[in-house]
PDB file of N, H, CA, C and O in Angstrom:
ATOM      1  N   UNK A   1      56.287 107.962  57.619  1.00  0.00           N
ATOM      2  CA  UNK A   1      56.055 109.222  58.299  1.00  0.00           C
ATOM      3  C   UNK A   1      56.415 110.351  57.353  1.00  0.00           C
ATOM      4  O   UNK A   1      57.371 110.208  56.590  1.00  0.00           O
ATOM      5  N   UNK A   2      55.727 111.424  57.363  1.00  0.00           N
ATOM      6  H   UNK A   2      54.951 111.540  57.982  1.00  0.00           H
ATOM      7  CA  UNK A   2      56.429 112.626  56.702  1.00  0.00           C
ATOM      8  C   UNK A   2      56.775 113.601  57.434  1.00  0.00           C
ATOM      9  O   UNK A   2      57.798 113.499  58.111  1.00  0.00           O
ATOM     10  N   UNK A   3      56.037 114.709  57.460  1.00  0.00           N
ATOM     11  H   UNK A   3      55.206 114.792  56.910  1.00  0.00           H
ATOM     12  CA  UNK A   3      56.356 116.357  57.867  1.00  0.00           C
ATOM     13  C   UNK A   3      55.550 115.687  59.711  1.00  0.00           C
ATOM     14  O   UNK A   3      54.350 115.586  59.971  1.00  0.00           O
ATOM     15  N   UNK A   4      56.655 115.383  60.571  1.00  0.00           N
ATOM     16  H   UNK A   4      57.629 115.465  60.360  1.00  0.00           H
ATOM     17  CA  UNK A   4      56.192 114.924  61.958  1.00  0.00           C
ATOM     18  C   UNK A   4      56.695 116.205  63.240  1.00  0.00           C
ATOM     19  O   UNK A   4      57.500 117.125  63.100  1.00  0.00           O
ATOM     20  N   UNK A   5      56.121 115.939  64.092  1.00  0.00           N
ATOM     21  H   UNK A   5      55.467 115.192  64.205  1.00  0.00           H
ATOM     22  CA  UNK A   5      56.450 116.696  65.859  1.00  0.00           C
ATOM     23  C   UNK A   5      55.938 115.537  66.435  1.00  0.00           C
ATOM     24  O   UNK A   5      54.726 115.418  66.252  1.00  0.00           O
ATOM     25  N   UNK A   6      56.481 114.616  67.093  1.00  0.00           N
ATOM     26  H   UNK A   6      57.465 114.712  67.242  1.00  0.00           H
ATOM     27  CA  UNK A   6      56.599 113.699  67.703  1.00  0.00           C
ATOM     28  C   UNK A   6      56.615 114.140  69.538  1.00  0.00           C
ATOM     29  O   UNK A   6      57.729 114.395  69.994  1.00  0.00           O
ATOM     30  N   UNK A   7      55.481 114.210  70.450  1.00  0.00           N
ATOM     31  H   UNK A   7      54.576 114.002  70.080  1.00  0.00           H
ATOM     32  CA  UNK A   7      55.857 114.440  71.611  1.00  0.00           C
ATOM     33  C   UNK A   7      57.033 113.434  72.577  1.00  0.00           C
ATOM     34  O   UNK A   7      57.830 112.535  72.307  1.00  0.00           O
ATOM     35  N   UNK A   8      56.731 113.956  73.456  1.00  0.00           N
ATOM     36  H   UNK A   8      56.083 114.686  73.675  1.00  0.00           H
ATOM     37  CA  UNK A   8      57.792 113.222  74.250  1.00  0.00           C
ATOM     38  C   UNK A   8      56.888 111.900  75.173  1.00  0.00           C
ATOM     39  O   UNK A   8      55.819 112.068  75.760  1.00  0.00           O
ATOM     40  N   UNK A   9      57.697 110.564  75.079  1.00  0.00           N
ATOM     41  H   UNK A   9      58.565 110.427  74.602  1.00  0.00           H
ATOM     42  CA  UNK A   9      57.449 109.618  75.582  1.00  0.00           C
ATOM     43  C   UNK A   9      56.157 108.337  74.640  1.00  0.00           C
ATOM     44  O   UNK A   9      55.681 107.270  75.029  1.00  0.00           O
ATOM     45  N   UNK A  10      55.992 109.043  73.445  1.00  0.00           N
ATOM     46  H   UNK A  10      56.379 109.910  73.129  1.00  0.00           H
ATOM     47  CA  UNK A  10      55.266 108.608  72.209  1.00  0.00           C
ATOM     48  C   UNK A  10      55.787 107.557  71.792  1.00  0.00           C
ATOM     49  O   UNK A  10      56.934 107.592  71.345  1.00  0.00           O
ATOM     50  N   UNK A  11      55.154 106.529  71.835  1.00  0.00           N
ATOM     51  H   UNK A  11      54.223 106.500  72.198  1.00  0.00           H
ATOM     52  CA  UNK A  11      55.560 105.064  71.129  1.00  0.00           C
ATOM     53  C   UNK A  11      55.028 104.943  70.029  1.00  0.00           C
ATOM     54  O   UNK A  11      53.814 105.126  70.112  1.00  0.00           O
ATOM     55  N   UNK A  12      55.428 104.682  68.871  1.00  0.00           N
ATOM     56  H   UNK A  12      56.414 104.533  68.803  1.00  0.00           H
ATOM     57  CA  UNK A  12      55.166 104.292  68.013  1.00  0.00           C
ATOM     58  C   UNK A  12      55.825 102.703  67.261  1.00  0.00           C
ATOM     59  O   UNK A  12      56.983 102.620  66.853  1.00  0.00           O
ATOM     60  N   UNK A  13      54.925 101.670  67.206  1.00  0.00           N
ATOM     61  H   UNK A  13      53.984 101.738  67.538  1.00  0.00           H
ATOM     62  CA  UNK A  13      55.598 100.292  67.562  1.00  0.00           C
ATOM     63  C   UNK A  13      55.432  99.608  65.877  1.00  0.00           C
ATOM     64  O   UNK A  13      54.428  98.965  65.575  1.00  0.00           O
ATOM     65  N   UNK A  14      56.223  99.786  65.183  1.00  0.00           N
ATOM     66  H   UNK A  14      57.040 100.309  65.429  1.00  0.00           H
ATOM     67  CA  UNK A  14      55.664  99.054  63.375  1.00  0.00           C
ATOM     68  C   UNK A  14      56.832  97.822  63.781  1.00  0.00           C
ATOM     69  O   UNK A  14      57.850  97.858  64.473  1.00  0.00           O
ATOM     70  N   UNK A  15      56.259  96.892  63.115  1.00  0.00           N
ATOM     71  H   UNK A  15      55.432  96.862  62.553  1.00  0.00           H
ATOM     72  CA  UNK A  15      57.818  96.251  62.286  1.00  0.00           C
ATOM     73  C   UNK A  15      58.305  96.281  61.285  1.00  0.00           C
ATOM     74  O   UNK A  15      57.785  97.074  60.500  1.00  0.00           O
ATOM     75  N   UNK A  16      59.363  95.581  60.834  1.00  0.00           N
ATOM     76  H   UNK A  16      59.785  94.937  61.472  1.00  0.00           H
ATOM     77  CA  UNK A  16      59.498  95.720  59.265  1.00  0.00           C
ATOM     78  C   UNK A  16      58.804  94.986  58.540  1.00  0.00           C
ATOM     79  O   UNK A  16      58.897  95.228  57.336  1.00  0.00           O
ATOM     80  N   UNK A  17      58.075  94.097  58.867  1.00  0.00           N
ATOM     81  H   UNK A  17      57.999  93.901  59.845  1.00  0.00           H
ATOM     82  CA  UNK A  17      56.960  93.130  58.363  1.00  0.00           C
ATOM     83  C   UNK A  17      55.014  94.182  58.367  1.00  0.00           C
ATOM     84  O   UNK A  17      54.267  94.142  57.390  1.00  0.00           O
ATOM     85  N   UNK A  18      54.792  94.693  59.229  1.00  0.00           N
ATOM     86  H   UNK A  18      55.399  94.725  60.023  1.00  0.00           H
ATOM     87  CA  UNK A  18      54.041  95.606  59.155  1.00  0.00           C
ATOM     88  C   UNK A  18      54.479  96.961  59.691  1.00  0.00           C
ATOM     89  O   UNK A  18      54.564  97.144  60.905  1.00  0.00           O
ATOM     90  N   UNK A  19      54.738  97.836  58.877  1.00  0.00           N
ATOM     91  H   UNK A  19      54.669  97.687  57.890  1.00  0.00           H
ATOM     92  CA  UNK A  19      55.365  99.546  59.632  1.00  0.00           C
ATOM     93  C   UNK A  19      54.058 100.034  59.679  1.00  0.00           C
ATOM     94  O   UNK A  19      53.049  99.392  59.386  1.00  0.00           O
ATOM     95  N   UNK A  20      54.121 101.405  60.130  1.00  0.00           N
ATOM     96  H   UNK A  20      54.940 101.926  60.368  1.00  0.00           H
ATOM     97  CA  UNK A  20      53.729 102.060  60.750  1.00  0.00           C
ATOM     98  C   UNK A  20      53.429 103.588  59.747  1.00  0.00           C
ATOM     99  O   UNK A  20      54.238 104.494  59.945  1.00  0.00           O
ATOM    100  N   UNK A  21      52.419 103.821  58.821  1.00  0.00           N
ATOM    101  H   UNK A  21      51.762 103.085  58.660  1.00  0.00           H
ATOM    102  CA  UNK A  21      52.702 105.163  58.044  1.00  0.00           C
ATOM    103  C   UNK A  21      51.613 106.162  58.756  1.00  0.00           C
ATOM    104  O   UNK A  21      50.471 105.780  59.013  1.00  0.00           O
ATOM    105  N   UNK A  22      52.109 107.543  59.059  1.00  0.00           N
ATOM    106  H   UNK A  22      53.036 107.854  58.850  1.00  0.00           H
ATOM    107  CA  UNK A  22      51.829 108.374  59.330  1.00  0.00           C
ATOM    108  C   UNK A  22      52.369 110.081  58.374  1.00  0.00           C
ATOM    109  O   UNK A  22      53.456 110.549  58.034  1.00  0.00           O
ATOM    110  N   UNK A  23      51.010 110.508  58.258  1.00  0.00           N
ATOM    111  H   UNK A  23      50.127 110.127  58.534  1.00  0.00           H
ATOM    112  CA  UNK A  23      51.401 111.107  56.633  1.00  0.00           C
ATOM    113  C   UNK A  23      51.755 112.933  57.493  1.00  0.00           C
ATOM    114  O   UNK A  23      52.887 113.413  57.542  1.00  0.00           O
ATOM    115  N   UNK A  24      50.642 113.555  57.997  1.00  0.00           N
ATOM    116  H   UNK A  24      49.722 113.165  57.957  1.00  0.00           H
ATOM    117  CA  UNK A  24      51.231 115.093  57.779  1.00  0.00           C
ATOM    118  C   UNK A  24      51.354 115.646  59.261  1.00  0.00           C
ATOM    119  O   UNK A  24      51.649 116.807  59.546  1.00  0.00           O
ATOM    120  N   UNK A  25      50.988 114.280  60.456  1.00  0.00           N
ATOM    121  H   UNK A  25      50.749 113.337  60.224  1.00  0.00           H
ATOM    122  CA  UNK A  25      51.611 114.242  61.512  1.00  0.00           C
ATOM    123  C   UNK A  25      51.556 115.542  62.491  1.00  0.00           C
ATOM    124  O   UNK A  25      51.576 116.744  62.227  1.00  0.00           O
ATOM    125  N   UNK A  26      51.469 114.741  63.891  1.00  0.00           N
ATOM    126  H   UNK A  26      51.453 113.765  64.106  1.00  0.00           H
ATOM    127  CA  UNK A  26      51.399 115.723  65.019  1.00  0.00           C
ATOM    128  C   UNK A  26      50.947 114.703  65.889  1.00  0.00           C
ATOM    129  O   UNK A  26      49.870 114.130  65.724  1.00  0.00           O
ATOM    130  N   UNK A  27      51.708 114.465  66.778  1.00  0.00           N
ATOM    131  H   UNK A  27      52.583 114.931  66.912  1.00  0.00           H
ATOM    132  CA  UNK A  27      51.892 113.204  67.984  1.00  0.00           C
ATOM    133  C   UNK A  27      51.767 113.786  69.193  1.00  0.00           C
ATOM    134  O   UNK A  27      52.387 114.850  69.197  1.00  0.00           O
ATOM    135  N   UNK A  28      51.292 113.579  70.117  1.00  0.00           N
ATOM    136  H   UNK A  28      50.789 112.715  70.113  1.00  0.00           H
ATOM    137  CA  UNK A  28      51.755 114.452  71.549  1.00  0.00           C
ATOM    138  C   UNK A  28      51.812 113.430  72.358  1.00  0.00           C
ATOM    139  O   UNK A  28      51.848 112.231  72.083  1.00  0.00           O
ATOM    140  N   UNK A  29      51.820 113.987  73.419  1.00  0.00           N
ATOM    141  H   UNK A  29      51.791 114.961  73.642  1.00  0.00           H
ATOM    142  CA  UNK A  29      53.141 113.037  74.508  1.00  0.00           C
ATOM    143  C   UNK A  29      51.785 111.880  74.832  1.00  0.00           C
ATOM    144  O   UNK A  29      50.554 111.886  74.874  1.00  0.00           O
ATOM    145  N   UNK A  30      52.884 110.977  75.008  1.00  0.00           N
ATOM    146  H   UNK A  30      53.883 110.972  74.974  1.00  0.00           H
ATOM    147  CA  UNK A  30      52.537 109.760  75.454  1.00  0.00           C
ATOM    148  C   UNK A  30      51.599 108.862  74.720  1.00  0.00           C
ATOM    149  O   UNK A  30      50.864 107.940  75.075  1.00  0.00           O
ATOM    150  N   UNK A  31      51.832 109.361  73.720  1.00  0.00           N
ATOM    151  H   UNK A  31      52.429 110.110  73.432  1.00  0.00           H
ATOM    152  CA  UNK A  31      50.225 108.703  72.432  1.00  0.00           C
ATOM    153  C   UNK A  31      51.115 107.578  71.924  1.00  0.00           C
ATOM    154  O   UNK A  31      52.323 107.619  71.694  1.00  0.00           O
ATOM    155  N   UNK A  32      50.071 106.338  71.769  1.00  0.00           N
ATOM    156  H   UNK A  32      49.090 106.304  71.956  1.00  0.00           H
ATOM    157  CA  UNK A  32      50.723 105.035  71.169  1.00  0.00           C
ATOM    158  C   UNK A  32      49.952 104.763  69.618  1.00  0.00           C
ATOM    159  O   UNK A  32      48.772 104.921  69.303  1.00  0.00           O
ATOM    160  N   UNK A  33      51.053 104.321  68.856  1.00  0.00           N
ATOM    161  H   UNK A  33      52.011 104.192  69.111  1.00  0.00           H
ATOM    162  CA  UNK A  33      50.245 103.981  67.524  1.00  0.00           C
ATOM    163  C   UNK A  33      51.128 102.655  67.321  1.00  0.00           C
ATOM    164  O   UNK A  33      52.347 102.518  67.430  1.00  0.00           O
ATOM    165  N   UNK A  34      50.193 101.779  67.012  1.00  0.00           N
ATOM    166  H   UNK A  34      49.204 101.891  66.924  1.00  0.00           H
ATOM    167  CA  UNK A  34      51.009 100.070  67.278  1.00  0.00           C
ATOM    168  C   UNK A  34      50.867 100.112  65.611  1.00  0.00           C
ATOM    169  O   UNK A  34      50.477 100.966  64.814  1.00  0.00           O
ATOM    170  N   UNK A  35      51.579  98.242  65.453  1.00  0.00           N
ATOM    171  H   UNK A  35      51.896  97.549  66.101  1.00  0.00           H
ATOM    172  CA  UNK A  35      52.341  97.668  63.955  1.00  0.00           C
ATOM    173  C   UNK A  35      51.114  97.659  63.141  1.00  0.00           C
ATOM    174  O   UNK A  35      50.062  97.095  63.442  1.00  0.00           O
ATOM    175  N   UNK A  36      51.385  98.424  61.953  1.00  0.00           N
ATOM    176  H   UNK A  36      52.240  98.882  61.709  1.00  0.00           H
ATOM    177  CA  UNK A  36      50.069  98.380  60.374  1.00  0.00           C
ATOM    178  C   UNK A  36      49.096  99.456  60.589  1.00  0.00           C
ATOM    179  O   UNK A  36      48.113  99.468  59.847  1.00  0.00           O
ATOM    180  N   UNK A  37      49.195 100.216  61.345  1.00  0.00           N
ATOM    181  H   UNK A  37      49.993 100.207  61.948  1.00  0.00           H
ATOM    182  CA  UNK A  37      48.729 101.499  61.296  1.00  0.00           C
ATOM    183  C   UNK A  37      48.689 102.570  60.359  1.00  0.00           C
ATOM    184  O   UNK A  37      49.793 102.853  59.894  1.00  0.00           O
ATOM    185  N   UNK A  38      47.609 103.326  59.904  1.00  0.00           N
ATOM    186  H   UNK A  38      46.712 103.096  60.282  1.00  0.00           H
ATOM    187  CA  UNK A  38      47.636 103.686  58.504  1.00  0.00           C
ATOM    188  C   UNK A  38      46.925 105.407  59.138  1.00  0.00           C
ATOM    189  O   UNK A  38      45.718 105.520  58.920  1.00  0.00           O
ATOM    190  N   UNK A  39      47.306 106.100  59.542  1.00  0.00           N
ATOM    191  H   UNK A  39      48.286 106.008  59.719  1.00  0.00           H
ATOM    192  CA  UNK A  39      46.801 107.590  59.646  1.00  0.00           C
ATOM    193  C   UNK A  39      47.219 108.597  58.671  1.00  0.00           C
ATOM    194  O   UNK A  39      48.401 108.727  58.353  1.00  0.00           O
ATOM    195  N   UNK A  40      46.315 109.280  58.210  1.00  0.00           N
ATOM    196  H   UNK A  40      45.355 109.174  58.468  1.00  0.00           H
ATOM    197  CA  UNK A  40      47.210 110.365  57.191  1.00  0.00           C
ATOM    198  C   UNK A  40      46.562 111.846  57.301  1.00  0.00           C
ATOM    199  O   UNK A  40      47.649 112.231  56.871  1.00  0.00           O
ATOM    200  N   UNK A  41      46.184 112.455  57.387  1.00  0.00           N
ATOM    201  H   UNK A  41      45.301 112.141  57.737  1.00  0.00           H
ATOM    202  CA  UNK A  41      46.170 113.814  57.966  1.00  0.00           C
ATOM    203  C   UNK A  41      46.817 114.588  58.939  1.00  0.00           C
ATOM    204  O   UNK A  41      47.471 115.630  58.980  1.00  0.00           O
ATOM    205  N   UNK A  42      46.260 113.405  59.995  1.00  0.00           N
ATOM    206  H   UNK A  42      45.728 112.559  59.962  1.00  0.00           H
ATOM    207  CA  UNK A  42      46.989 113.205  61.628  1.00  0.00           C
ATOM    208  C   UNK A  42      46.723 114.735  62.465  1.00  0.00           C
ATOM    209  O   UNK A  42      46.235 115.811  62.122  1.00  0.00           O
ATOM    210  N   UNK A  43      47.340 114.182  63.777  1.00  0.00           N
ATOM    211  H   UNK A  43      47.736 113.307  64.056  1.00  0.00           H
ATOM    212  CA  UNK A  43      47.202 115.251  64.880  1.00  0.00           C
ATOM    213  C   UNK A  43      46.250 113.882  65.599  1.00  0.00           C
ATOM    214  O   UNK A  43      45.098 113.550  65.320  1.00  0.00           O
ATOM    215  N   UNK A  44      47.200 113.269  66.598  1.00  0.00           N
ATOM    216  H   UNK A  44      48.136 113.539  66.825  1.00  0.00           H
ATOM    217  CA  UNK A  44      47.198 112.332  67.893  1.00  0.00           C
ATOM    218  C   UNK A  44      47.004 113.056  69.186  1.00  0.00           C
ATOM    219  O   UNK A  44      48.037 113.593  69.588  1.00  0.00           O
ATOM    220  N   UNK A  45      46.365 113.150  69.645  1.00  0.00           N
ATOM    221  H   UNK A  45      45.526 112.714  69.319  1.00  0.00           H
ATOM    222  CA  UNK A  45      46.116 113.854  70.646  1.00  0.00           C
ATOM    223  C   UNK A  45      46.897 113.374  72.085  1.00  0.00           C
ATOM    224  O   UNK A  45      47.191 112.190  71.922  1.00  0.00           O
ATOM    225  N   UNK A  46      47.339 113.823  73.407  1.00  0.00           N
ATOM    226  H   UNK A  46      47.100 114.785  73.540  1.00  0.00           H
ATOM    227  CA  UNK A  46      48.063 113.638  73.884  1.00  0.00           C
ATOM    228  C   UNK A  46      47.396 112.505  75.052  1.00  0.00           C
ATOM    229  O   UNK A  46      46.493 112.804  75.834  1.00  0.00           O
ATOM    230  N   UNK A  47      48.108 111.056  74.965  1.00  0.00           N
ATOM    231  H   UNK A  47      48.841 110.813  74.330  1.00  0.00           H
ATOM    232  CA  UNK A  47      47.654 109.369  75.412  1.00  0.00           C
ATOM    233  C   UNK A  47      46.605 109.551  74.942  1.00  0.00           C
ATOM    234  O   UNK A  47      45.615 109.774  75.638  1.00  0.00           O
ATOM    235  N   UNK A  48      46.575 109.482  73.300  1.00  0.00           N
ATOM    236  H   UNK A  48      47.379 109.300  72.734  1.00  0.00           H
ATOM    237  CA  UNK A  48      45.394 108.532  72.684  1.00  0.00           C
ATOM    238  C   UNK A  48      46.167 107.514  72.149  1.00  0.00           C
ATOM    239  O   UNK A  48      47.356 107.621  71.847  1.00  0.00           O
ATOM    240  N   UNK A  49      45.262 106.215  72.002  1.00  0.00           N
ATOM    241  H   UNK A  49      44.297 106.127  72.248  1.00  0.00           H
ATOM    242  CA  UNK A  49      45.743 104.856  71.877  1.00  0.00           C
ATOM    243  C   UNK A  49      45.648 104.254  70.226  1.00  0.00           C
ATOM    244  O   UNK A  49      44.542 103.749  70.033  1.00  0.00           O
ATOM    245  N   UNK A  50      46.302 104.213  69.349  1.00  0.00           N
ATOM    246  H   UNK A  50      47.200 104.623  69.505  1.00  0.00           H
ATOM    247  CA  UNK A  50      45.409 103.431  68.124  1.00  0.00           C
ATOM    248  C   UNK A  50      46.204 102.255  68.245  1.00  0.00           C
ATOM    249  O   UNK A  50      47.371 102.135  68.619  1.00  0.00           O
ATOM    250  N   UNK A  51      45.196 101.227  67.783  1.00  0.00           N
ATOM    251  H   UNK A  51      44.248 101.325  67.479  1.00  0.00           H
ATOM    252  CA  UNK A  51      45.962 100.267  67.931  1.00  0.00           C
ATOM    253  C   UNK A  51      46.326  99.317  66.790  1.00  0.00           C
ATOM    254  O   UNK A  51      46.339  99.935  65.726  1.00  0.00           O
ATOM    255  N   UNK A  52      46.590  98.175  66.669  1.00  0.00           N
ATOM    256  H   UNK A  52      46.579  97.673  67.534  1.00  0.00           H
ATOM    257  CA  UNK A  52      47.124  97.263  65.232  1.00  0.00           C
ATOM    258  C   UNK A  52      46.149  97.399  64.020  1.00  0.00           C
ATOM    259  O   UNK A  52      44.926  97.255  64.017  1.00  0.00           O
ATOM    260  N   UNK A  53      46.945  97.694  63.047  1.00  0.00           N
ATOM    261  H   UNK A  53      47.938  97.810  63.049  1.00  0.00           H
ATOM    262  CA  UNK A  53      46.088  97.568  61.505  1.00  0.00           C
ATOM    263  C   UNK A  53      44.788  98.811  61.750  1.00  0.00           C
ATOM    264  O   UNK A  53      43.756  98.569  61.125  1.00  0.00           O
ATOM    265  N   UNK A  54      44.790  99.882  62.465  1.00  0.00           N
ATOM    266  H   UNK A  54      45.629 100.079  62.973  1.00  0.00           H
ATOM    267  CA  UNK A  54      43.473 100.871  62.634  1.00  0.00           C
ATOM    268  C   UNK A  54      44.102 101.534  61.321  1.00  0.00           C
ATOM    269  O   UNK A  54      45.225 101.498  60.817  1.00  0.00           O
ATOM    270  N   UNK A  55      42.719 102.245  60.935  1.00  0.00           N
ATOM    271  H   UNK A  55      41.807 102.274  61.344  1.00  0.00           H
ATOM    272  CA  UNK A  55      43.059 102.630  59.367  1.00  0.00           C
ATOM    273  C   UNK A  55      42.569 104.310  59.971  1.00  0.00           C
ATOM    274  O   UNK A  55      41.354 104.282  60.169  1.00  0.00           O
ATOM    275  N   UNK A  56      42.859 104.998  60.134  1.00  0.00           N
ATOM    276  H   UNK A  56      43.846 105.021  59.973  1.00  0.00           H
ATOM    277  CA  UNK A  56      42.183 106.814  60.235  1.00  0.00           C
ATOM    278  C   UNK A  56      42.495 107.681  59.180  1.00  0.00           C
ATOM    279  O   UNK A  56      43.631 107.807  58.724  1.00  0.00           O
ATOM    280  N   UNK A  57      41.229 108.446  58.678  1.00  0.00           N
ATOM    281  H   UNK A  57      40.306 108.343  59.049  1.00  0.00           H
ATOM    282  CA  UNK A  57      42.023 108.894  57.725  1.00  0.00           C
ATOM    283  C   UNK A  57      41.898 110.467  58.122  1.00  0.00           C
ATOM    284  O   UNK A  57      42.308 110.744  59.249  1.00  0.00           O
ATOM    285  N   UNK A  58      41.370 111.550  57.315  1.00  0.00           N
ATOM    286  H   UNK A  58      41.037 111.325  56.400  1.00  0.00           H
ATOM    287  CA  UNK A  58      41.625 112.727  57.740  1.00  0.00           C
ATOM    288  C   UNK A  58      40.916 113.022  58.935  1.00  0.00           C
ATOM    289  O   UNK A  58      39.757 113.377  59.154  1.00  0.00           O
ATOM    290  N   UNK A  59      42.277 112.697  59.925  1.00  0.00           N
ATOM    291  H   UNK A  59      43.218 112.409  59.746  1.00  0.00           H
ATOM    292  CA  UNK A  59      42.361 112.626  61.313  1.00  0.00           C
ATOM    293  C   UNK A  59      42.001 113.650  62.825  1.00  0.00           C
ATOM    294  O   UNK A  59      42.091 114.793  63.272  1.00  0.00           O
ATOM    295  N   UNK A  60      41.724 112.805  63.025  1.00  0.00           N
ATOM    296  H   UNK A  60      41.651 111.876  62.662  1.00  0.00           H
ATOM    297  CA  UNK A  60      42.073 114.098  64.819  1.00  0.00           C
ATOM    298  C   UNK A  60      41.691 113.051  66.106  1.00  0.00           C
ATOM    299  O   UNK A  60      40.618 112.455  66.016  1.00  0.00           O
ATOM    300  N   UNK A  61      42.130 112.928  66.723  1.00  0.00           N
ATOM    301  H   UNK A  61      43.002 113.413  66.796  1.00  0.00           H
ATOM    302  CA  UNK A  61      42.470 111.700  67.855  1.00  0.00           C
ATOM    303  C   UNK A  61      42.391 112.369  68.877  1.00  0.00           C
ATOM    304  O   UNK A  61      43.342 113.148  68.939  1.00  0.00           O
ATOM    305  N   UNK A  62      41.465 112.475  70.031  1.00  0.00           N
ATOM    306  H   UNK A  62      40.693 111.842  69.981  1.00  0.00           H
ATOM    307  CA  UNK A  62      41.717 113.221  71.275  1.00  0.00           C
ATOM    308  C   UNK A  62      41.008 112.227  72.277  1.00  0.00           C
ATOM    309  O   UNK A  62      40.188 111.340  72.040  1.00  0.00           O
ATOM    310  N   UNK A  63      41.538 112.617  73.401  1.00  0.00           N
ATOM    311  H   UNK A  63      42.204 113.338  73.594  1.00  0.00           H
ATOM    312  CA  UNK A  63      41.005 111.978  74.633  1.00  0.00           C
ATOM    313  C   UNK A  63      40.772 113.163  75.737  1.00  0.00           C
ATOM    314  O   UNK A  63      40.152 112.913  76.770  1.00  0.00           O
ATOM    315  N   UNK A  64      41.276 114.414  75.479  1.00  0.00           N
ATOM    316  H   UNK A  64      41.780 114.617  74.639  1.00  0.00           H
ATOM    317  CA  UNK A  64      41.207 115.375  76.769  1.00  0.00           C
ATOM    318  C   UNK A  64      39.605 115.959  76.424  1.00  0.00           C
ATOM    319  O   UNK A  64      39.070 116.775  77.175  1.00  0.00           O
TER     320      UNK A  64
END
């Protein structure tokens, strides 16, 4: 993760076997990003879903 705002109730699920990188970040509430996830621009829009090993790159994630 780098420069992040993480909303509230945001899961973000890596292990230490596959983490989780998220590069210039912006999470909003309730958004899930599961283990080997690779986003780097970012801005997650609020309950959008990515799920294992999704690769996004210069990002924008919305569901509203």
């Amino acid at each position: 993760m780098r420069n992040t705002l993480i909303g509230k109730y945001a899961k973000i699920e890596g292990t230490e076997r596959h983490p989780v990188e998220i590069e210039n970040s912006c999470i909003g509430d309730e958004a899930e990003v599961h283990e080997g996830s690779r986003v780097r621009s970012s801005q997650i829009s609020r309950g959008s879903y990515i799920g294992n090993f999704a690769i996004v790159e210069k990002s924008y994630v919305g569901v509203e």
